[in-house]
C-alpha positions as CSV (number, residue, x, y, z in Angstrom):
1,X,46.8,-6.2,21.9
2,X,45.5,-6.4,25.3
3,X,46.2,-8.9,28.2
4,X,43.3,-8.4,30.9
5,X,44.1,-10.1,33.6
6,X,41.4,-10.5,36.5
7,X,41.6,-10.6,40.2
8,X,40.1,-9.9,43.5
9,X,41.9,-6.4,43.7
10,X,44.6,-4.5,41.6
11,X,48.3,-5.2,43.2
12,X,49.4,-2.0,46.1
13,X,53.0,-1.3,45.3
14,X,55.5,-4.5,46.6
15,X,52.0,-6.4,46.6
16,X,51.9,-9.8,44.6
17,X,48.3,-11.1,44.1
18,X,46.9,-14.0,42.2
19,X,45.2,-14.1,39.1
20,X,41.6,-15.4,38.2
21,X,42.0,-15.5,34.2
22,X,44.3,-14.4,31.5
23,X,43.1,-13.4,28.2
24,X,43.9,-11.6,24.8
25,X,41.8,-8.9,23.4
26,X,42.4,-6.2,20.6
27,X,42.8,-3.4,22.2
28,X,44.2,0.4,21.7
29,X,42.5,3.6,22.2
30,X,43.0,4.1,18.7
31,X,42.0,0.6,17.3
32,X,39.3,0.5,20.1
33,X,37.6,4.1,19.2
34,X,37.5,3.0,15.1
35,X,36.0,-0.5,16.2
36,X,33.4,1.0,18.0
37,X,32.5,3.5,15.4
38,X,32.6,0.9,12.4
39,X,30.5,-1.3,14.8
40,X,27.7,1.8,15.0
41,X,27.9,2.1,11.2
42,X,30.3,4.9,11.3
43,X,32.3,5.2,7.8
44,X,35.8,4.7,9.5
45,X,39.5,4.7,8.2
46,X,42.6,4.0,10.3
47,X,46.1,5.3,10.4
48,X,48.3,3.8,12.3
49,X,50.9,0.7,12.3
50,X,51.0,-2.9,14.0
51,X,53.8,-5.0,13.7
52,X,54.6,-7.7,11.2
53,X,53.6,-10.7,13.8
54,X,50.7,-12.5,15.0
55,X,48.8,-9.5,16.6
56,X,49.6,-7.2,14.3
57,X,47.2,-9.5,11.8
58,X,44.6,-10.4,14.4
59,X,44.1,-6.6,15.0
60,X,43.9,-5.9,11.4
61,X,41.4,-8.5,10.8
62,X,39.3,-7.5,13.4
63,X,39.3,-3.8,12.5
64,X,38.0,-4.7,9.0
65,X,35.2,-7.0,10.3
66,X,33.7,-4.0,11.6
67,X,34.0,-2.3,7.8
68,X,36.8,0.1,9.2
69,X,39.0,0.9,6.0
70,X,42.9,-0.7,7.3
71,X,45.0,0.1,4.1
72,X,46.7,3.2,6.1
73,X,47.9,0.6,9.1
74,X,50.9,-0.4,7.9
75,X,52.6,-3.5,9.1
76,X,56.4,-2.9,10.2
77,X,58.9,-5.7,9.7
78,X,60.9,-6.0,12.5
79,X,58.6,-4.7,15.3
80,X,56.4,-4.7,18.0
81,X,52.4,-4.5,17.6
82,X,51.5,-2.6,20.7
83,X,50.1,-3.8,23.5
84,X,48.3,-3.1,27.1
85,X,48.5,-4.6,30.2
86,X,45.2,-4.8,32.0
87,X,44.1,-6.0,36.0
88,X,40.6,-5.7,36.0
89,X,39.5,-5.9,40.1
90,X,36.3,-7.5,41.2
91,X,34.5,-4.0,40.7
92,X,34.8,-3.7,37.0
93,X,37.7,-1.0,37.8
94,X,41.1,-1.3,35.7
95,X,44.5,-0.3,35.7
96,X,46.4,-0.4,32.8
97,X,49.9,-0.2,31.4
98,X,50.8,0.5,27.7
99,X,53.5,-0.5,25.8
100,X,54.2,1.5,23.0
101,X,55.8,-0.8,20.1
102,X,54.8,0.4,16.6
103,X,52.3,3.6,17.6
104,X,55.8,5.0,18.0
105,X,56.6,4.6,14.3
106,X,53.6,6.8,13.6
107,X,55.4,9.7,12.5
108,X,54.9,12.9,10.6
109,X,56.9,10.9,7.9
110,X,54.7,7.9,7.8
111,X,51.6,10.3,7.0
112,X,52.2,12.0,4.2
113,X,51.5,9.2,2.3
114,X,47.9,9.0,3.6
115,X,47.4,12.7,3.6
116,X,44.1,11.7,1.0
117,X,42.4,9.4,4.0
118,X,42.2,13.5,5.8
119,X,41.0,14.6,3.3
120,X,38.0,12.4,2.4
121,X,36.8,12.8,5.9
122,X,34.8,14.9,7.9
123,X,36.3,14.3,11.4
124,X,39.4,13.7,12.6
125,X,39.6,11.7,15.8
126,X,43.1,10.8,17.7
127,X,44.1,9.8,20.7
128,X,47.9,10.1,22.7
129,X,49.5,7.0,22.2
130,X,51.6,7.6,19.1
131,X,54.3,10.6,18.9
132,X,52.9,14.2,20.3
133,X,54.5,15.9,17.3
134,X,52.3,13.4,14.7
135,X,48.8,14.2,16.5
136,X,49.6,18.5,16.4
137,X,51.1,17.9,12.7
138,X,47.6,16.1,11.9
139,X,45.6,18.5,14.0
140,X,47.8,21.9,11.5
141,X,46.5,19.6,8.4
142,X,43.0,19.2,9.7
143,X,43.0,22.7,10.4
144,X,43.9,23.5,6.8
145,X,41.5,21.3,6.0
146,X,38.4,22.9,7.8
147,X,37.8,18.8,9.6
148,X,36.2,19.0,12.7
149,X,39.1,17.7,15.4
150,X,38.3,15.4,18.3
151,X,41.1,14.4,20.9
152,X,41.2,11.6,23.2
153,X,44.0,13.6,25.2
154,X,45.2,9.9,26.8
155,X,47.8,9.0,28.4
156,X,47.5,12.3,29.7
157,X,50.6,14.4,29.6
158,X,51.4,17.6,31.4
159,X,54.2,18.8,29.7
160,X,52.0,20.2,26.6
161,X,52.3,23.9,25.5
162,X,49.5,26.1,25.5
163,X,49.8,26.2,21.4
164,X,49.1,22.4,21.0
165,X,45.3,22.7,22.1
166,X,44.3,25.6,19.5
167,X,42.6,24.2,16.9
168,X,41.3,21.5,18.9
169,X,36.9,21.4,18.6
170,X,36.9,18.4,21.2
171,X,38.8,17.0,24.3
172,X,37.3,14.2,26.2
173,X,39.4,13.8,29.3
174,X,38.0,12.2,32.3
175,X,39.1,13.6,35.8
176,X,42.1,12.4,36.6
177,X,43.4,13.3,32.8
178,X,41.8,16.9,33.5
179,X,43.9,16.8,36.8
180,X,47.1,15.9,35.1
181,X,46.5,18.2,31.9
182,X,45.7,21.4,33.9
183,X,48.1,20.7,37.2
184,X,45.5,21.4,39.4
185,X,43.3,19.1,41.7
186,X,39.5,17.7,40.4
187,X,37.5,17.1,43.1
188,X,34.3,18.8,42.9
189,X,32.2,20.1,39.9
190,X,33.4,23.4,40.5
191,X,37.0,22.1,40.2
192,X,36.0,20.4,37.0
193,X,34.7,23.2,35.2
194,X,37.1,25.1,36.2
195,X,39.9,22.8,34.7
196,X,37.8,22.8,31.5
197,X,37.8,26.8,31.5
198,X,41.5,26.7,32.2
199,X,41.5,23.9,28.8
200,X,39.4,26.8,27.1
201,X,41.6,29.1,27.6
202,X,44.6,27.4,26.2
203,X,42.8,26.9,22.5
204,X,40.2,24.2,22.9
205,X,36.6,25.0,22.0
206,X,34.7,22.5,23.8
207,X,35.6,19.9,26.8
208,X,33.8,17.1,27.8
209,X,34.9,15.7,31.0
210,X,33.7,12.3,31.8
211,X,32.8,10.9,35.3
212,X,32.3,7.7,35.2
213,X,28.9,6.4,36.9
214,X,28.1,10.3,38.0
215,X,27.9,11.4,34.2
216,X,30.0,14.0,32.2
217,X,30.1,17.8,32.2
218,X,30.4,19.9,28.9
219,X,32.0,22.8,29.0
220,X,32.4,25.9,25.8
221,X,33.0,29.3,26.3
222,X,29.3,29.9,26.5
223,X,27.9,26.9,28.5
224,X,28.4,24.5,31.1
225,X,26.0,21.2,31.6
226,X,25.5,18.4,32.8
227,X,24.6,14.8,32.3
228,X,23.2,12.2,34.1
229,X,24.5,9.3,32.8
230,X,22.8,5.9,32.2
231,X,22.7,3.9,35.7
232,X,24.4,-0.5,35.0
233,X,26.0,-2.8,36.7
234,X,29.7,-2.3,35.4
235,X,31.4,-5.9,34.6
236,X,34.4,-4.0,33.4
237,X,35.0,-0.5,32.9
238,X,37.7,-1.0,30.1
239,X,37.4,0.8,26.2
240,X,33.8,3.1,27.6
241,X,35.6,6.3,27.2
242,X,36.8,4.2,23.9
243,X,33.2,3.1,23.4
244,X,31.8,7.2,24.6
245,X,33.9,8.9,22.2
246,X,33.4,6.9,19.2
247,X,29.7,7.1,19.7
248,X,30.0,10.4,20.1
249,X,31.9,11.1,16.7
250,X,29.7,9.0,15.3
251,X,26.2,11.3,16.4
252,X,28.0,14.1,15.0
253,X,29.0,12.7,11.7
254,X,25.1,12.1,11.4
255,X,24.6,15.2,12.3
256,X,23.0,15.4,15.9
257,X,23.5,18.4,18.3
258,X,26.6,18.5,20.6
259,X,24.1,17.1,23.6
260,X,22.5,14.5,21.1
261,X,25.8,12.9,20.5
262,X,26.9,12.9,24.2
263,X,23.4,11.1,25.2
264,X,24.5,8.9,22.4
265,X,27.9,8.6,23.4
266,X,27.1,7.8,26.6
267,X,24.2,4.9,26.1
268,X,27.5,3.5,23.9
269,X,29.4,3.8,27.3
270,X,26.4,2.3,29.6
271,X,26.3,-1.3,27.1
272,X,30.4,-1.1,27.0
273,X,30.5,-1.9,30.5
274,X,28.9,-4.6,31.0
275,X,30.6,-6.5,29.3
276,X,34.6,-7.6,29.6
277,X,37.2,-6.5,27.1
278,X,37.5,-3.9,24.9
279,X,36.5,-4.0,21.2
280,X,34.9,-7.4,22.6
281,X,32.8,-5.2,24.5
282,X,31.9,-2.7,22.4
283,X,27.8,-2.4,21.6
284,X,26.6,-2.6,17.8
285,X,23.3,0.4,17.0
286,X,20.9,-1.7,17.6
287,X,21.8,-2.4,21.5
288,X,22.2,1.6,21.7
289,X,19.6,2.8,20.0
290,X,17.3,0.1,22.3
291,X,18.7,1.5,25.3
């Protein structure tokens, strides 16, 4: 669950500053991406857990009035949903702060259970907020499997071995994830394709690094390009690498190119951010497809 909090500008360290509006919104990169692929007509289940409490229900709920399949979130008696902590600054830009609660009871346990949701489906998409050891055990199954593997590689960590990214089809970090992933600084587009070569190297077979406003830059072992992304006003930028990534999943499960379901991805991305929230921002097909 998120709480976005607005204000003028996001707090400098030992800075207090006042607050415009409080407000809850489902959140979770997981929750978010499965929202916004249901939303685009996406055939979607969901593993993952919430607590037995108050959010834990309203994210559930909301999942499924998007069609997503929820009977592989589990709701844990005695814990905490998740939840985010959001300052959104006049400028649409966002910090946030994640508290883990039950994404931390994901575990390699947990899934066997559900080991038939992987295998009626065609992609498998996660993200790093539940246990580092779950996402590689689900990536080895997928593997197995022959599922195509998408990875939301946020909250970016740097302590990952080389051995975690083979077998990975897609990463989708933006720069400062790239930065933090490959322990070197991202500060031109030479600097950005050559973190994705160094991301290559290690196992992954395609990276596409997002830039915000300036676009994204896919990169395999035998291209590199660019895209221009769609020019908006951004109200708030929160849930459009969410909002990018499902689309983006989505074009593919249809069947569209790699570029096709970036272009798609990122129209997704262009209607997210205008709009506050996150699964309360995300766009339904018919807003993409008019864009």
């Amino acid at each position: 669950m998120d709480c976005v909090i607005e204000t003028d500008h996001r707090p400098k360290p030992g800075e207090t500053v006042l607050g415009r509006s409080v407000a809850f919104i489902p959140g979770g990169k997981g929750a978010n991406q499965a929202y916004a692929a249901g939303k685009l007509g996406g055939t979607v289940a969901m593993i993952g857990a919430v607590g037995d409490d108050v959010y834990g229900r309203r994210l559930k709920e909301n999942l499924e009035s998007v069609g997503v399949d929820t009977t592989a979130i589990e709701m844990l008696r005695g814990r905490t949903t998740g939840q985010a902590f959001i300052t959104v600054d006049n400028g649409g830009e966002n910090s946030i702060v994640v508290v883990q609660g039950t994404n931390g009871d994901v575990t390699k346990e947990r899934l066997h259970k559900y080991t038939s949701r992987l295998q009626e489906s065609d992609i498998i998409l996660m993200q790093l907020e539940i246990p580092i050891d779950t996402v590689e055990y689900v990536k080895e199954m997928a593997n197995e499997m022959g599922k195509l593997v998408i990875l939301d590689p946020a909250p970016a960590r740097s302590d990952l071995p080389d051995g975690f990214w083979k077998g990975i089809d897609y990463i989708k970090p933006n720069e400062s994830e790239l930065e933090i992933l490959t322990g070197e600084k991202i500060e031109t587009a030479e600097d950005i394709k050559r973190g994705a070569r160094k991301m290559i190297e290690r196992g992954v077979k395609a990276v596409i690094v997002t830039l915000g406003e300036e676009g994204c830059m896919l990169v395999t072992e035998e291209c590199e390009e660019f895209f221009e992304t769609i020019k908006m006003r951004a109200l708030d930028t929160t849930a459009a690498g969410d909002s990018f990534t499902a689309a983006f999943a989505v074009a593919l499960s249809e069947g569209k190119d790699c570029a096709d379901a970036i272009r798609f991805g990122q129209k997704a991305s262009a209607v997210t951010v205008t709009r506050k929230g996150a699964q309360t921002s995300m766009p339904d097909r018919k807003e993409v497809t008019d864009l």
